[in-house]
ZADO-1210 file (C-alpha; in nm, 4 decimals, padded with zeros to 6 digits):
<atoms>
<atom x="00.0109" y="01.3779" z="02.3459" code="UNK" pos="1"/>
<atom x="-00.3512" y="01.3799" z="02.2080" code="UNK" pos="2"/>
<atom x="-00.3170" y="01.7442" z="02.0967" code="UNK" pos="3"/>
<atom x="00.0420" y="01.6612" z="01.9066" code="UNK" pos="4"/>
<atom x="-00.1425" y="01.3652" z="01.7734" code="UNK" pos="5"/>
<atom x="-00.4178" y="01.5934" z="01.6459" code="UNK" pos="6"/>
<atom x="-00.1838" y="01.8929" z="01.5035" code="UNK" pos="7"/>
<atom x="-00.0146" y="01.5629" z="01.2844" code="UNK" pos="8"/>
<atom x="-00.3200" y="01.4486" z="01.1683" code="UNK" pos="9"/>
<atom x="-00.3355" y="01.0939" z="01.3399" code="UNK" pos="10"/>
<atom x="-00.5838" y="00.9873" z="01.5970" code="UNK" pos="11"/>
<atom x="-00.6055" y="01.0343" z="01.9663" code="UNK" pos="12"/>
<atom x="-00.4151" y="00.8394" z="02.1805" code="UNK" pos="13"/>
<atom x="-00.1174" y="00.7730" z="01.9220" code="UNK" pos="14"/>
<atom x="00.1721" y="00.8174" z="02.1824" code="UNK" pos="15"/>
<atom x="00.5070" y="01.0113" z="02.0575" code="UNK" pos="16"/>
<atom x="00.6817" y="00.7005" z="02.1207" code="UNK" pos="17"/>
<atom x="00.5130" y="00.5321" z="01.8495" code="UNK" pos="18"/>
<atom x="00.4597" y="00.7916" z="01.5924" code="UNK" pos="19"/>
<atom x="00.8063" y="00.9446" z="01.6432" code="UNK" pos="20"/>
<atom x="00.9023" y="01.1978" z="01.3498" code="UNK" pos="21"/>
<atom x="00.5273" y="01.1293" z="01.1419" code="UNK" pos="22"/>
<atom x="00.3971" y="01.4611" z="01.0047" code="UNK" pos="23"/>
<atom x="00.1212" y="01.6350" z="00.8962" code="UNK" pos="24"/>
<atom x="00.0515" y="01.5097" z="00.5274" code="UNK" pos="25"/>
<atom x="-00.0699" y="01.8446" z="00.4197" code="UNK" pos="26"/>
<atom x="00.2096" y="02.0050" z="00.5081" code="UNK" pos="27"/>
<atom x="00.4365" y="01.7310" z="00.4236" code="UNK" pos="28"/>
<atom x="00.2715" y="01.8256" z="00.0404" code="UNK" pos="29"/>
<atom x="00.2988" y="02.2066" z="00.0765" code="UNK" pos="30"/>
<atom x="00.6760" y="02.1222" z="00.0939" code="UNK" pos="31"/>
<atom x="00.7027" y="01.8562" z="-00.1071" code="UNK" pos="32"/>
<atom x="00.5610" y="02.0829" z="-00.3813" code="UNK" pos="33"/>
<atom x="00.8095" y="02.3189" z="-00.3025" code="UNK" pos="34"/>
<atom x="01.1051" y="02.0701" z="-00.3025" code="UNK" pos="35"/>
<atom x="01.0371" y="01.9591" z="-00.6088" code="UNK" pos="36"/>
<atom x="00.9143" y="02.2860" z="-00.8253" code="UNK" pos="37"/>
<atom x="00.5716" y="02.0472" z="-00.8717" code="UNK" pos="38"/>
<atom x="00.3296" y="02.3877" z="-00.8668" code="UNK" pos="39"/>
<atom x="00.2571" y="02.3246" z="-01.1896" code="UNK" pos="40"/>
<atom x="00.1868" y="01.9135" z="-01.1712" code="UNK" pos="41"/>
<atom x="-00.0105" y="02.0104" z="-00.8818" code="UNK" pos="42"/>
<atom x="-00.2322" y="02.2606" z="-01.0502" code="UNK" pos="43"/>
<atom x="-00.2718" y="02.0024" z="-01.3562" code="UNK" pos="44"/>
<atom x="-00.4078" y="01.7665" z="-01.0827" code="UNK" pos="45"/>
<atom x="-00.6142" y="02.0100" z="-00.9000" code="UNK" pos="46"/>
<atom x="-00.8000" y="02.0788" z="-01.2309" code="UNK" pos="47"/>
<atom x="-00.8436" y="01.6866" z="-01.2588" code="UNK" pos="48"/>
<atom x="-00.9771" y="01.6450" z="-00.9513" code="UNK" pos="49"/>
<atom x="-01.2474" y="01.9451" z="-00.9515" code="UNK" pos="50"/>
<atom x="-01.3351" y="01.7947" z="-01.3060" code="UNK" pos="51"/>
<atom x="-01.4542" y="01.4814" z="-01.1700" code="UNK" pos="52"/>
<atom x="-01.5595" y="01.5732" z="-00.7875" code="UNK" pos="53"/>
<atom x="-01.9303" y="01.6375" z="-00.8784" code="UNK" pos="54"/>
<atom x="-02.1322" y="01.4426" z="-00.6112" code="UNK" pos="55"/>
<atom x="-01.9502" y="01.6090" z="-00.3605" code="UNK" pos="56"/>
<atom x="-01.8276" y="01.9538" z="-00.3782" code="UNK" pos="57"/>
<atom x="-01.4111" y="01.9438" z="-00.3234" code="UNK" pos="58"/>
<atom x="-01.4075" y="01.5375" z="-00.2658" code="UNK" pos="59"/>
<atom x="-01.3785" y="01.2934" z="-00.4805" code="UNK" pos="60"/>
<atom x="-01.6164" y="00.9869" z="-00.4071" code="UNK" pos="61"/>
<atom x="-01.4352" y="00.6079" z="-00.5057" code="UNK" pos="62"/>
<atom x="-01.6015" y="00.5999" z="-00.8222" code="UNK" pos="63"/>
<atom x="-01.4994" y="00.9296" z="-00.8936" code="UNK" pos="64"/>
<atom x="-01.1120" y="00.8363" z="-00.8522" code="UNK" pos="65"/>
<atom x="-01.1643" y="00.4821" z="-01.0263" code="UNK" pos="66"/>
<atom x="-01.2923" y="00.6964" z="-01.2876" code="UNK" pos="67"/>
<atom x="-01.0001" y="00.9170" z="-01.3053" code="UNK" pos="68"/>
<atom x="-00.7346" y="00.6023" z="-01.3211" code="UNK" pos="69"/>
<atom x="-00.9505" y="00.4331" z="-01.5957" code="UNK" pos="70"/>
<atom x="-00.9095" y="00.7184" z="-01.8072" code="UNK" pos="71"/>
<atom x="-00.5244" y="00.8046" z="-01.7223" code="UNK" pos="72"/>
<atom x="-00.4255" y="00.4325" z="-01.7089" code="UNK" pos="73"/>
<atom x="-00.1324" y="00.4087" z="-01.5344" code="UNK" pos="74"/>
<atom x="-00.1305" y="00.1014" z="-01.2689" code="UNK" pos="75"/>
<atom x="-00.2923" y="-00.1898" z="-01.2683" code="UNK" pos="76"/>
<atom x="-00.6631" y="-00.1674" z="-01.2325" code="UNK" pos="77"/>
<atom x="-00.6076" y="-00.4321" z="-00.9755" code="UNK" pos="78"/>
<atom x="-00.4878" y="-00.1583" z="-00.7371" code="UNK" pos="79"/>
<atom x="-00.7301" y="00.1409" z="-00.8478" code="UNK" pos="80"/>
<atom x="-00.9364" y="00.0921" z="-00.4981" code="UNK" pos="81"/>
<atom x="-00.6003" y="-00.0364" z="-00.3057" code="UNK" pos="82"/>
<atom x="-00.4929" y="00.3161" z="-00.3751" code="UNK" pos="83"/>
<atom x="-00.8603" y="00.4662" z="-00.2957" code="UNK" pos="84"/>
<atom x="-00.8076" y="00.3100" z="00.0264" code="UNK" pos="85"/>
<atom x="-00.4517" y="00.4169" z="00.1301" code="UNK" pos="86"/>
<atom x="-00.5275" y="00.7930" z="00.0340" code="UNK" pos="87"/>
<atom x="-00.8429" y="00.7783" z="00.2246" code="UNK" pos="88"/>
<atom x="-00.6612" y="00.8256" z="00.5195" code="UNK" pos="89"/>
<atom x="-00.9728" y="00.9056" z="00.7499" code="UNK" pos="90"/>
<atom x="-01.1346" y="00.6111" z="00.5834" code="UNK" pos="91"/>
<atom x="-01.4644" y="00.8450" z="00.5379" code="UNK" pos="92"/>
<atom x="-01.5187" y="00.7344" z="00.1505" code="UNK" pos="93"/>
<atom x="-01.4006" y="01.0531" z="00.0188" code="UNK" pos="94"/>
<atom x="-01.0987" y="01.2055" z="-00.0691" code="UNK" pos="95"/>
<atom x="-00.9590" y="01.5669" z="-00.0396" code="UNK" pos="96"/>
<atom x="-00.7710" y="01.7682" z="-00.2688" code="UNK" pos="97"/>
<atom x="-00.4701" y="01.6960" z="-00.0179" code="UNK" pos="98"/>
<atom x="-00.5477" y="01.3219" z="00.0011" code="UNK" pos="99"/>
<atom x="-00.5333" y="01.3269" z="-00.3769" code="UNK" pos="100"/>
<atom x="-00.2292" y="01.5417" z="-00.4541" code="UNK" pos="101"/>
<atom x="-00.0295" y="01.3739" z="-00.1831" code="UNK" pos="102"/>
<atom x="-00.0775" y="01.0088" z="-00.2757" code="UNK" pos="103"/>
<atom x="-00.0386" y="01.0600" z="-00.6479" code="UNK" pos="104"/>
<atom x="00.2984" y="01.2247" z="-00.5392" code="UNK" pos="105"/>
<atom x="00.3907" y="00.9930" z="-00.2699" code="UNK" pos="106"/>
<atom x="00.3334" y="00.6761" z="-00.5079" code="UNK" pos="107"/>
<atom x="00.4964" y="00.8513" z="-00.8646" code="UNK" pos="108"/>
<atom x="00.7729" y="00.6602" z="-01.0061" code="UNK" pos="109"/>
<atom x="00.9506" y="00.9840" z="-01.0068" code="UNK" pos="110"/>
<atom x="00.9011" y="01.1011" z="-00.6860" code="UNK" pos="111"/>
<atom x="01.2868" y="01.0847" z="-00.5209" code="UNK" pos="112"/>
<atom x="01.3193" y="00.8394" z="-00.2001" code="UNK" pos="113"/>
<atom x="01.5132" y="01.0391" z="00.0275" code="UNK" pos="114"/>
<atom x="01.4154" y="01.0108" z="00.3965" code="UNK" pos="115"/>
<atom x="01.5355" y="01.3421" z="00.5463" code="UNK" pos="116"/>
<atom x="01.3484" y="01.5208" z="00.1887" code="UNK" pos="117"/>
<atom x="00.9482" y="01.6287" z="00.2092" code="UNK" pos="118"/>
<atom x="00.8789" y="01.4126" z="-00.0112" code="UNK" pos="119"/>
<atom x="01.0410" y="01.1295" z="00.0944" code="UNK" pos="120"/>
<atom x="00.8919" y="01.1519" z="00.4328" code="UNK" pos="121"/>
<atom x="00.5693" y="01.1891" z="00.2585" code="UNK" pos="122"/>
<atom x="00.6490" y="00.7999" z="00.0964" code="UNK" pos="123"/>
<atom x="00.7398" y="00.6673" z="00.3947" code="UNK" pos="124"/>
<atom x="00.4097" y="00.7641" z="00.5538" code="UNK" pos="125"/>
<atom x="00.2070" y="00.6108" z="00.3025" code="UNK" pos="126"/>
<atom x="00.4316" y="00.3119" z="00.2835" code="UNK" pos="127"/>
<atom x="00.3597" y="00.2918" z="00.6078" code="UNK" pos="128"/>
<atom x="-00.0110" y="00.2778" z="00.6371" code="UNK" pos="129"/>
<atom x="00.0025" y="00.0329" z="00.3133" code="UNK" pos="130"/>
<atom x="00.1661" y="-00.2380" z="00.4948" code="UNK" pos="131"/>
<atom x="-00.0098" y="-00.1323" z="00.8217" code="UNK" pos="132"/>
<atom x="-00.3048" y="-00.3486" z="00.6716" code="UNK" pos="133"/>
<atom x="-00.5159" y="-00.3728" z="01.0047" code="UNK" pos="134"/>
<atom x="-00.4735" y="00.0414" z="01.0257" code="UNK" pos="135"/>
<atom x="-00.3478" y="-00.0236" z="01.4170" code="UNK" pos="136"/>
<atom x="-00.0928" y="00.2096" z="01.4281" code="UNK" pos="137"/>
<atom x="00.1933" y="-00.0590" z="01.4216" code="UNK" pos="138"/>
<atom x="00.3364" y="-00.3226" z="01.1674" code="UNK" pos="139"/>
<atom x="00.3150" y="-00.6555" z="01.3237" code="UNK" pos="140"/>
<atom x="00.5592" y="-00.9136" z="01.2301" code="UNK" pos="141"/>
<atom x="00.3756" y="-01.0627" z="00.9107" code="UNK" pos="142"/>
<atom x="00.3187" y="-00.7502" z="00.8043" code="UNK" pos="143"/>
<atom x="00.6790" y="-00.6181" z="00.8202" code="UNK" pos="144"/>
<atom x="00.7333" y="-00.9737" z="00.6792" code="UNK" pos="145"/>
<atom x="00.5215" y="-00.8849" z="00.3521" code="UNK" pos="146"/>
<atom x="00.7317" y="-00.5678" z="00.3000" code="UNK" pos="147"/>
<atom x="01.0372" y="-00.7459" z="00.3110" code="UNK" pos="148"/>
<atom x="00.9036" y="-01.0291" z="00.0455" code="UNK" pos="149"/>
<atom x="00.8079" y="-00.7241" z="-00.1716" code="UNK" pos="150"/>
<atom x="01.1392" y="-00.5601" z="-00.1524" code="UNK" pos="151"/>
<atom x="01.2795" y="-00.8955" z="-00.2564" code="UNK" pos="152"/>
<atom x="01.0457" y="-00.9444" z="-00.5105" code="UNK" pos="153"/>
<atom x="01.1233" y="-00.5931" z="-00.6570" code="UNK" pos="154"/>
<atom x="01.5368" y="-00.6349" z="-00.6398" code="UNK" pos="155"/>
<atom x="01.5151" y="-00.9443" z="-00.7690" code="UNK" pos="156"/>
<atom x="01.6552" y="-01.1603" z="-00.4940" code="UNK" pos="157"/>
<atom x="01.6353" y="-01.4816" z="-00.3962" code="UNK" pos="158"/>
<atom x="01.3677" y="-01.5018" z="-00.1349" code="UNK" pos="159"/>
<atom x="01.5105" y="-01.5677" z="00.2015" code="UNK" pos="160"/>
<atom x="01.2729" y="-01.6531" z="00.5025" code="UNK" pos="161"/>
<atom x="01.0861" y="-01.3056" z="00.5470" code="UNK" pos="162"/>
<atom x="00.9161" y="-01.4227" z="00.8848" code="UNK" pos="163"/>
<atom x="01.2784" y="-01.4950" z="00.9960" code="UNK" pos="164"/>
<atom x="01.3587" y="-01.1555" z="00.9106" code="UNK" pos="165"/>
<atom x="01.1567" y="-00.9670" z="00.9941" code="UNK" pos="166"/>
<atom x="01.0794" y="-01.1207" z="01.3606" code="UNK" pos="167"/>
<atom x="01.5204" y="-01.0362" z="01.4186" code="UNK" pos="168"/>
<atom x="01.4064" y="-00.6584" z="01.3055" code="UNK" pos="169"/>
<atom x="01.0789" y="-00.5988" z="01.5403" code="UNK" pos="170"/>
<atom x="01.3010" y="-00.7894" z="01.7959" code="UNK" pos="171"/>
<atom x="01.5486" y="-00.4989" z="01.8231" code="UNK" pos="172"/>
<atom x="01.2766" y="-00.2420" z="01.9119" code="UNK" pos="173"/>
<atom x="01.1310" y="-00.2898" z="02.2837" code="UNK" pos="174"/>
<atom x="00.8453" y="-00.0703" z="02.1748" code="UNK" pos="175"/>
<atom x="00.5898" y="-00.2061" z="01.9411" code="UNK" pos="176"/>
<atom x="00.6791" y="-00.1683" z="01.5748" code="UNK" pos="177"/>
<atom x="00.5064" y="00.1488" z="01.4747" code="UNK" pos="178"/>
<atom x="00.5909" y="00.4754" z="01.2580" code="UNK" pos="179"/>
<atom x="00.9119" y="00.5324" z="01.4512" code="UNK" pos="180"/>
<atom x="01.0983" y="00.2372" z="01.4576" code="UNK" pos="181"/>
<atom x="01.0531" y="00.1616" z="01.1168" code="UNK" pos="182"/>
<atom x="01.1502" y="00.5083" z="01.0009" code="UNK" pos="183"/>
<atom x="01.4612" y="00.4284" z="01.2471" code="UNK" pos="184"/>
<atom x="01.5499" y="00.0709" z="01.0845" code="UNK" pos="185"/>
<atom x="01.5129" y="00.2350" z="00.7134" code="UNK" pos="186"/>
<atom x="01.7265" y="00.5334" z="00.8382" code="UNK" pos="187"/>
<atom x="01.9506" y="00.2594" z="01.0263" code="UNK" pos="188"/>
<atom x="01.9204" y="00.0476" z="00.6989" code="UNK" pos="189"/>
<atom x="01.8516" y="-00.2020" z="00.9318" code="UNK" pos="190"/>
<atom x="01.5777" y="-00.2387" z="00.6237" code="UNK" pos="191"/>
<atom x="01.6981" y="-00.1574" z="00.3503" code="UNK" pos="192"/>
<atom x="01.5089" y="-00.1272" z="00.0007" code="UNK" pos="193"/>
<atom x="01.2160" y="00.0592" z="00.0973" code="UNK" pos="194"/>
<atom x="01.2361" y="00.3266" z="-00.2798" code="UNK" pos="195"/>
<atom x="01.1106" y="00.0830" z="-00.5118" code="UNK" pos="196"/>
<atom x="00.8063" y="00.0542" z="-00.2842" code="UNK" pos="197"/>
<atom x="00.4581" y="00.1697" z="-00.3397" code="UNK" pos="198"/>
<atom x="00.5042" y="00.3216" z="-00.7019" code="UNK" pos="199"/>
<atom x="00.2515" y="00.3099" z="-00.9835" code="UNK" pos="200"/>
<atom x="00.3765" y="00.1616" z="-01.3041" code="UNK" pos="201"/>
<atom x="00.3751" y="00.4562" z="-01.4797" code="UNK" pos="202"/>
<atom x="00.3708" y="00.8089" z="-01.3513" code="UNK" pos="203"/>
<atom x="-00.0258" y="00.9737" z="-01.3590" code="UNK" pos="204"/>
<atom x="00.0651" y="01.2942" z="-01.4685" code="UNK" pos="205"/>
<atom x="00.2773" y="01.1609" z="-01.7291" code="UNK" pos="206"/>
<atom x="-00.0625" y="00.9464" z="-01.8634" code="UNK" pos="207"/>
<atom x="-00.2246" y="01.2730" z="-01.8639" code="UNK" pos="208"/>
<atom x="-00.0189" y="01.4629" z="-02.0545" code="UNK" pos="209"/>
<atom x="00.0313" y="01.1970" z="-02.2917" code="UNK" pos="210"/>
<atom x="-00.3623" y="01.1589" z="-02.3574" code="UNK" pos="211"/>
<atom x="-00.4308" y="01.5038" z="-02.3683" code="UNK" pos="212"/>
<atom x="-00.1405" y="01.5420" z="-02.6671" code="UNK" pos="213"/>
<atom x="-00.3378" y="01.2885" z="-02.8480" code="UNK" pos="214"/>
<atom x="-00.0550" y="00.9925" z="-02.7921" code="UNK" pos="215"/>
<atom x="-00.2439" y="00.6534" z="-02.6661" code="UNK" pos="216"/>
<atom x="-00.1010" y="00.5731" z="-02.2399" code="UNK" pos="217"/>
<atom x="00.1740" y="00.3343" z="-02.2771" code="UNK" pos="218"/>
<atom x="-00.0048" y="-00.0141" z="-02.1498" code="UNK" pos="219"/>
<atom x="-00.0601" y="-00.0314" z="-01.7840" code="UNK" pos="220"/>
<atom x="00.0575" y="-00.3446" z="-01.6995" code="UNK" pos="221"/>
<atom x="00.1429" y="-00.5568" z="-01.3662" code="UNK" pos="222"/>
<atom x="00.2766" y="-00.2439" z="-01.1964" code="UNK" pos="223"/>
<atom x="00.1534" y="-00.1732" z="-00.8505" code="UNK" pos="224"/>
<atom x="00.2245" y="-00.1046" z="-00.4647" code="UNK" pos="225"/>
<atom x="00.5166" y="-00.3528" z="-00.4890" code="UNK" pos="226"/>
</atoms>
């Protein structure tokens, strides 16, 4: 188990039980890329990220990526660290070139949603360690509870109970709610709602493009993880 855990890039002692189908986010990227003909997105943010990764050869410090989302506006500046955070999945205060690329595609608004897809996979991992706020592995009940409030928030619903909720959904699963059961109630659509989830307000690359041909970013407004 703790060599599987290691080849999928989580920590030792994360049981296959509780991790289920989670994959390796660089390859999930490598694919992704190639799912979605993004070579050329991807070498537009390589270049951005060498451009400002100068205290530390090939990572980009916090600063560094705050700097990167004040220039290309295109959440919130609200969630500028929030997304720091989530993409700094080893939590070492720097991020790769594959923590980078694979959040800003995880969290585009036009990245598809589609579970059994790269890059959808890719989305549900990061959703995943978003709402897994206490980085345990699992998504206790008030946390599964605050996904379901922002899925009604984002849909536009009237907002049911989502402690009542989302107690009946952990309920279901005998084993603690981690990686693979909620991968198996979105699946399931046991939870259902998960693609507006997680997205920036507008898309990065699209902010770069749009400053580079001179054109001021469209205002960066209240969007952010959901």
């Amino acid at each position: 188990v703790k060599q599987s855990a290691n080849v999928m890039g989580l920590q030792e002692g994360y049981s296959q039980e509780q991790w289920g189908p989670w994959r390796s986010h660089g390859l999930l990227l490598q694919q992704a890329i190639s799912e979605l003909s993004w070579q050329e997105e991807a070498q537009t943010l390589a270049k951005v990220f060498k451009e400002h990764a100068r205290g530390k050869e090939g990572y980009l410090s916090r600063d560094e990526f705050i700097a990167i989302m004040q220039k290309y506006p295109c959440c919130n500046a609200a969630y500028h660290k929030v997304f720091f955070d989530l993409f700094d999945r080893n939590q070492d205060g720097y991020l790769s070139e594959t923590d980078f690329l694979g959040g800003v595609l995880a969290v585009s608004p036009f990245t598809p949603h589609k579970l059994e897809t790269p890059s959808g996979q890719l989305r549900m991992q990061f959703i995943f360690l978003y709402y897994d706020a206490n980085r345990n592995g699992r998504l206790e009940v008030e946390e599964v509870a605050k996904m379901i409030e922002h899925i009604q928030q984002l849909r536009g619903q009237p907002h049911s109970d989502a402690m009542v909720d989302a107690t009946a959904l952990v309920s279901l699963y005998t084993e603690p709610f981690g990686f693979a059961a909620f991968h198996d109630a979105a699946q399931k659509r046991m939870l259902n709602g998960t693609s507006p989830l997680l997205r920036t307000q507008q898309d990065l690359l699209e902010a770069i493009r749009q400053q580079r041909q001179g054109g001021a970013p469209a205002a960066a407004g209240a969007g952010g993880p959901g």
